[in-house]
C-alpha positions in Angstrom: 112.5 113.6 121.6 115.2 111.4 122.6 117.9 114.1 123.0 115.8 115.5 126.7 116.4 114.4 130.2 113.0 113.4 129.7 113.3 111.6 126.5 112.2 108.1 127.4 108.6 109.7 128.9 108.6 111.5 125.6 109.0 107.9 123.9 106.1 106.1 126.1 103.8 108.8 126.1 104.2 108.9 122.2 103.4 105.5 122.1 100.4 105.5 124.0 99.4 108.4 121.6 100.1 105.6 118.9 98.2 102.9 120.7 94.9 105.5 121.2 94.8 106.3 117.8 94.9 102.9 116.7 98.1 102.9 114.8 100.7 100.1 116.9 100.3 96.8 114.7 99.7 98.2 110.9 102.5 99.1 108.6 103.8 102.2 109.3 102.3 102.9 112.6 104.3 103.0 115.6 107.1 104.7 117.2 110.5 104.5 116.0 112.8 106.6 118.0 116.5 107.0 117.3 119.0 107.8 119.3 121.5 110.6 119.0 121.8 111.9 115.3 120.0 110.5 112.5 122.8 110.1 110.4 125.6 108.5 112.8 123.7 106.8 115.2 120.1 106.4 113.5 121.5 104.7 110.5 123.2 102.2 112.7 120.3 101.3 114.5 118.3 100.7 111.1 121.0 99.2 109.6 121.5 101.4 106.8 125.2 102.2 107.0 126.6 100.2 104.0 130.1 99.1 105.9 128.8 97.8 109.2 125.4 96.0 110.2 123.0 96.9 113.4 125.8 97.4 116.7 128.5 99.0 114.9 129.7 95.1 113.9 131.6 95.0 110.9 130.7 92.9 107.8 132.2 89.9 107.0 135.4 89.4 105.7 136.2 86.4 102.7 137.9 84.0 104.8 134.7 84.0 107.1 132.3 81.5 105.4 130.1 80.9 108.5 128.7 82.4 111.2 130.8 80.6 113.7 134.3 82.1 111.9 132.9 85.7 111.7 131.2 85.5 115.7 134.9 83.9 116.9 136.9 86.7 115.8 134.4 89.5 116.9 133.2 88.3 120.1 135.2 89.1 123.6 137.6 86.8 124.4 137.7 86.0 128.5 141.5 87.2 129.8 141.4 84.3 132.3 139.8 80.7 132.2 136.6 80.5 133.6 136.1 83.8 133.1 132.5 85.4 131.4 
């Protein structure tokens, strides 16, 4: 559904579908639409892929023991200061 120009309507009018019938809020009802293949892209987005997590981030290496080492080396460094 998400592969159409009119994917994201496809989305919410599948999910009203879901809410009519009673099905948002119990386990396994819902929507859960990927985006772009199921096996590249979907697995990413579930988290499945066993060599990256969610967001195409890698995992973590031995030298980073905490969260703070393993965000510092992944996260965007500003090219000037002050910059966002």
């Amino acid at each position: 559904w998400t592969q159409h120009s009119v994917g994201a309507q496809m989305i919410r009018t599948g999910a009203m579908v879901q809410l009519l019938l009673g099905n948002i809020g119990i386990a396994g009802g819902g929507m859960n639409a990927l985006r772009g293949h199921s096996n590249i892209q979907g697995l990413t987005d579930l988290g499945l892929l066993s060599n990256s997590l969610p967001g195409y981030m890698t995992l973590p290496t031995e030298p980073e023991q905490d969260f703070d080492g393993y965000i510092k080396k992944r996260a965007a460094q500003p090219l000037r200061p002050n910059q966002l």
